[in-house]
N, C-alpha and C positions, 0 to 999 in steps of 0.2 A: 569707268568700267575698264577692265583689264582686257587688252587685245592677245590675240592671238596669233599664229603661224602663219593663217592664211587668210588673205583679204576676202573673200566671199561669206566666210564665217562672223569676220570681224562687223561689215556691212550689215549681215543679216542682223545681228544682236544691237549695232546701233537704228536700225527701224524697230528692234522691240522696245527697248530704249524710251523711244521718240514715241510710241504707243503707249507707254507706263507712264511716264511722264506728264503726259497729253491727261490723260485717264486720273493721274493723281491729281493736278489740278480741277478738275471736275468735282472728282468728290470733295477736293478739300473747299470750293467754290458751296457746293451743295451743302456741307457740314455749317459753313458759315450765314448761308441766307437759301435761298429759292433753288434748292437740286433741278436741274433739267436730266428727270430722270430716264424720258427716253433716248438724250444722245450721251447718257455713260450708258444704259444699256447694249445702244450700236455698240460705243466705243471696246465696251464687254467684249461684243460678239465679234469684232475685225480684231480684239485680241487673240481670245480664242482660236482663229482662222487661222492669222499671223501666224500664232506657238506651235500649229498642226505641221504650215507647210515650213516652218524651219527645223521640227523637228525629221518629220519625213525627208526634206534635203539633206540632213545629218547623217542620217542613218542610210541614206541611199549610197553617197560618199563612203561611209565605212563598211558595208556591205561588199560595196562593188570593189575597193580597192583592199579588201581583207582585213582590214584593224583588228587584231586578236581580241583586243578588249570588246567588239562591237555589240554581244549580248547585252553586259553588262551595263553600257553609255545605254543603248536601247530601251533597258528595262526601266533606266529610271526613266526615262524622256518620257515611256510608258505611264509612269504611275504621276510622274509631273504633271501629264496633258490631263490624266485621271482627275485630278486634283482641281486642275484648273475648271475643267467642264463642271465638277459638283459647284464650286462654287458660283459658273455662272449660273446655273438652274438654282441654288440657292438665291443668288440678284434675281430670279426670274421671278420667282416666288414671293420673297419677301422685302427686297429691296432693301434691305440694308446697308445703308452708307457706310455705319461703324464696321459692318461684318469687314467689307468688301477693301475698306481701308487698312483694319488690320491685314488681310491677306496678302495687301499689295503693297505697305512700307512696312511688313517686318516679315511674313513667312517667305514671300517672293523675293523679294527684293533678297535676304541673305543667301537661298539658294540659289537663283540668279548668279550673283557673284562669286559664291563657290564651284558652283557648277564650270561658269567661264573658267576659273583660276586652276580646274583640277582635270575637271574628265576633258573640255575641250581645248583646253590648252596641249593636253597629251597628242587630243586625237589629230587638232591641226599640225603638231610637227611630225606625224606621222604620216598625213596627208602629204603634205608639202613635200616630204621622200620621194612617194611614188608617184603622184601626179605629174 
């Protein structure tokens, strides 16, 4: 995973990391024998949490300290968290291991690292300025 400008940033994205990761091995445990499907659902739902308050520490950071682009990082983080809640109510519903695994090694997983590499890499050496 590509780091950034600023350690708090850097920190927060490696506990998401360590949650996807966690979470991948699960399904891919569950795809090969016996899913223990209530603790990828927790693990789902401390995802979800996770992605809320890192994205709200984001955006509080570029808020408070003016980042001109702030809408914009904002909006997707917005349709990201969107994204991420259908799908857990999609798990909630149907429990799809395949669904759930595509969304989390190929839809996630690439935005994930573009996201790091583009919008928050700007906005941490933008931070790193003022703070």
């Amino acid at each position: 995973m590509p780091g950034v400008a600023l350690d708090v940033m850097n920190e927060v994205h490696k506990e998401e990391v360590v949650l996807i990761n966690r979470l991948g091995e699960l399904i891919v445990q569950g795809i090969e024998g016996a899913p223990d499907l209530d603790l990828i659902g927790r693990s789902v739902a401390g995802w979800v949490v996770h992605t809320r308050d890192h994205f709200e520490g984001e955006n509080s950071l570029m808020e408070r300290y003016g980042f001109p682009p702030y809408p914009v990082h904002k909006e997707e983080h917005t349709q990201v968290l969107a994204r991420l809640e259908s799908i857990q109510a999609q798990w909630i519903s149907e429990q799809s291991l395949e669904a759930l695994a595509d969304f989390i090694f190929h839809e996630w997983r690439a935005w994930f690292d573009q996201h790091v590499k583009s919008m928050d890499r700007a906005t941490a050496l933008f931070l790193r300025q003022v703070m």
